[in-house]
C-alpha positions as MATLAB code, in Angstrom:
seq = 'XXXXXXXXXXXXXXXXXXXXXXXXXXXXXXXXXXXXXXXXXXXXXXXXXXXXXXXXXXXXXXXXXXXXXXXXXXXXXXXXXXXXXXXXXXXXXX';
ca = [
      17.259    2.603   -2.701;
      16.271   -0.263   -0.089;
      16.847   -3.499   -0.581;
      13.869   -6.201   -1.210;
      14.658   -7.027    2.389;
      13.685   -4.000    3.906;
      10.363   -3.774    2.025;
       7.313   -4.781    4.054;
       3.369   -4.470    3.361;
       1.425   -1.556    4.608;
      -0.723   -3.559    6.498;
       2.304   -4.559    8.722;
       2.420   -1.001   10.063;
       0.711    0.037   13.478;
      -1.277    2.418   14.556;
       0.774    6.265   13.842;
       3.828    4.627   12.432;
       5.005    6.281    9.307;
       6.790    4.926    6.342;
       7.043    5.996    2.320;
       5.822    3.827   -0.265;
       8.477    2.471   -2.186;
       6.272   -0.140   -4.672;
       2.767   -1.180   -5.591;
       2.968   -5.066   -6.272;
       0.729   -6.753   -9.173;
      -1.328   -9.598   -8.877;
      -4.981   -9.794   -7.771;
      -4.998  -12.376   -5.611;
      -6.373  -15.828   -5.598;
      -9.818  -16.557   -6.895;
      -9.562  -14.297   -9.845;
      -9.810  -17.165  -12.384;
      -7.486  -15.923  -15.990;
      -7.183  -12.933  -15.097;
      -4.719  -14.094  -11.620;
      -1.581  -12.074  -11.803;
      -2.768   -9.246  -13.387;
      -3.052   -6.000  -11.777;
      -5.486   -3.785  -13.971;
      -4.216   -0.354  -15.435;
      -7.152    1.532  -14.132;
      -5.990    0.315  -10.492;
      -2.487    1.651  -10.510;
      -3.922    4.651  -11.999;
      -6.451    4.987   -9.219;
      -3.650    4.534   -6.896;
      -1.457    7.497   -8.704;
      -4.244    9.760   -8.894;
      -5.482    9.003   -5.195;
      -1.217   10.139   -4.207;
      -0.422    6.725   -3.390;
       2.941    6.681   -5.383;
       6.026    5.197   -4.507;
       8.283    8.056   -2.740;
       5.619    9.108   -0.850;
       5.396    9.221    3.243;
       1.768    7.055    4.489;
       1.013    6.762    7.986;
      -1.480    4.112    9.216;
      -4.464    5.593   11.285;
      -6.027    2.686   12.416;
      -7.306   -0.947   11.270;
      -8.927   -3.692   11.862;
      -9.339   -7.100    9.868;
     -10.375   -5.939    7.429;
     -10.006   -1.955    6.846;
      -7.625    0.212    7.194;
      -7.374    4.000    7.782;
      -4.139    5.488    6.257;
      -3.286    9.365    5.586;
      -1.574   10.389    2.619;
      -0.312   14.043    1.970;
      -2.562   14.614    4.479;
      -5.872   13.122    3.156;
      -7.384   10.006    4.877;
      -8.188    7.287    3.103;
      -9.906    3.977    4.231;
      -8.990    0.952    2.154;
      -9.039   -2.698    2.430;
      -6.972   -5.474    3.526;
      -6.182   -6.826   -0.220;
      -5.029   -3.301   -1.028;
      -2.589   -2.544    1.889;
      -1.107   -5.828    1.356;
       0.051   -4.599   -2.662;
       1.276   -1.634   -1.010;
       4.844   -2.205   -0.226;
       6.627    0.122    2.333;
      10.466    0.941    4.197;
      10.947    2.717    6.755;
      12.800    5.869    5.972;
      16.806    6.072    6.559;
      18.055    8.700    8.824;
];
């Protein structure tokens, strides 16, 4: 398994570079009030159902600020900048 050190968001990948998901991290971001730190159910579940599940290989399309076009088992998928940034990736070992 990689370390915590070679972890990096999916929004740090460019354009065709390939990596596997290897965790989804909780927390929904600043300006969410009581419910900070929480990562709904339904959203992980969304994520699982979409294929978006650590093990698996993503490879970033394209992006710009503030979307992002990524392919998964070879669906494409456009998501946003909070999401991609939850979506913690390695690259994988030879």
């Amino acid at each position: 398994m990689d370390s915590i050190d070679d972890l990096f968001p999916l929004s740090d990948l460019s354009e065709g570079e390939e990596a596997i998901i290897r965790e989804i991290k909780e927390g929904m971001g600043k300006g969410h009030g009581k419910r900070k730190g929480l990562f709904r159910q339904e959203y992980k579940k969304r994520l699982c159902d979409l294929g978006l599940i650590p093990g698996t290989s993503v490879r970033m399309l394209s992006h710009n600020n503030h979307t992002y076009l990524i392919e998964v088992r070879g669906v494409r998928y456009g998501v946003g900048r909070g999401l991609v940034n939850k979506i913690m990736v390695s690259y994988e070992k030879d």
